[in-house]
N, C-alpha and C positions, 0 to 999 in steps of 0.2 A: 585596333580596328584596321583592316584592311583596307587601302585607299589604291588607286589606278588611278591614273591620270594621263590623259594624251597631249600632245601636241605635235605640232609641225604639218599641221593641213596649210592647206591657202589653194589660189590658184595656177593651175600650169596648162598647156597646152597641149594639144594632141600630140604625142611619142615624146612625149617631157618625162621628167621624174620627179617624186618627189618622196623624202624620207617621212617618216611618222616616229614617233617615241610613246612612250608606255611606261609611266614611270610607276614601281608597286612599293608600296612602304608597308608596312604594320606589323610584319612579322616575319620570320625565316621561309622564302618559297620554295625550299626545295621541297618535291616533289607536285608540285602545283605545275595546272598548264594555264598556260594562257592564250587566248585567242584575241582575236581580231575580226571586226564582223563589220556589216555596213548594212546601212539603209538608205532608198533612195526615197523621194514624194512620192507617196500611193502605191509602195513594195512594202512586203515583208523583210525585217530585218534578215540578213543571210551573211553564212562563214566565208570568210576569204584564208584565216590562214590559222595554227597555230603550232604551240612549241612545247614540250615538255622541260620544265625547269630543270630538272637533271636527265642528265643522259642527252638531251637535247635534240630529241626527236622532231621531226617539222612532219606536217599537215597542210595540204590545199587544195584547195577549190578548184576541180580543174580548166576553170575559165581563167587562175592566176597562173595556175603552173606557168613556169617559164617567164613570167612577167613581176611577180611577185615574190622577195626573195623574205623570210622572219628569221630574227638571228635576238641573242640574248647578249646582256653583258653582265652576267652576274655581279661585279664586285659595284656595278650601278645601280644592279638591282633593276634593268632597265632591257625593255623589249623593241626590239625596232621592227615595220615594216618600212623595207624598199622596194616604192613603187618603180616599173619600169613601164616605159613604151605606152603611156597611159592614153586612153581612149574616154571619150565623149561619158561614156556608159559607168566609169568608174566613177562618175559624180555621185557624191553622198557623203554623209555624215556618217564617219569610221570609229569604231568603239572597239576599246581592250576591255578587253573579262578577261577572269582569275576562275579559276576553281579548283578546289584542294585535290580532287579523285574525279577522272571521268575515264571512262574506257573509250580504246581507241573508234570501236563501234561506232559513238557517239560524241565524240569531238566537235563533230559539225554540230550539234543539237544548242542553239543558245541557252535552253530552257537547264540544261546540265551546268552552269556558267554562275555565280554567286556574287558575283562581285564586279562592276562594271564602274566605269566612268565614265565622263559626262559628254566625248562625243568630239570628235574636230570634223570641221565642214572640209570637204575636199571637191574644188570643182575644176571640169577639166573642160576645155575648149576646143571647138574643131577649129 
């Protein structure tokens, strides 16, 4: 069974950084993408970034562009987001999703996304 897992939220302050991890077990990902998505209190969940497990294509949000770097390490089996230069507004609980096939079309679409974890708080401070 397919498991994700996050970690490395907590708090930082305005133009801080902070890394995230994504850790995916249960089977062989290649060919699977994985995303990264957030929601704030009283928002819609929404894309910030994602990757394709081979070939290693990246995907973002263009409110991340330039702030937001997602990178893989395959032999960890493990996805990172690095936050940069973080703002007030990046506050929210960050989720990795899996999904086996999604077209680039629909990358951003969470609803395309099968397989998610349980969420790191990330709050930033002015």
């Amino acid at each position: 069974q397919v498991q994700v897992v996050e970690s490395g939220g907590g708090l930082a302050q305005a133009g801080g950084s902070l890394r995230l991890s994504c850790a995916a077990s249960g089977r062989t990902f290649s060919g699977y993408t994985m995303g990264w998505f957030r929601q704030a209190p009283g928002k819609e969940r929404e894309f910030v970034a994602a990757i394709r497990w081979s070939g290693g294509s990246t995907y973002y949000a263009d409110s991340e562009k330039g702030r937001f770097t997602i990178t893989r390490d395959n032999a960890k089996n493990t996805v990172y987001l690095q936050m940069n230069s973080l703002k007030p507004e990046d506050t929210a609980v960050y989720y990795c999703a899996a999904t086996s096939f999604v077209r680039s079309g629909q990358i951003r679409d969470p609803h395309e996304y099968n397989y998610w974890g349980q969420g790191t708080q990330v709050t930033v401070s002015s």
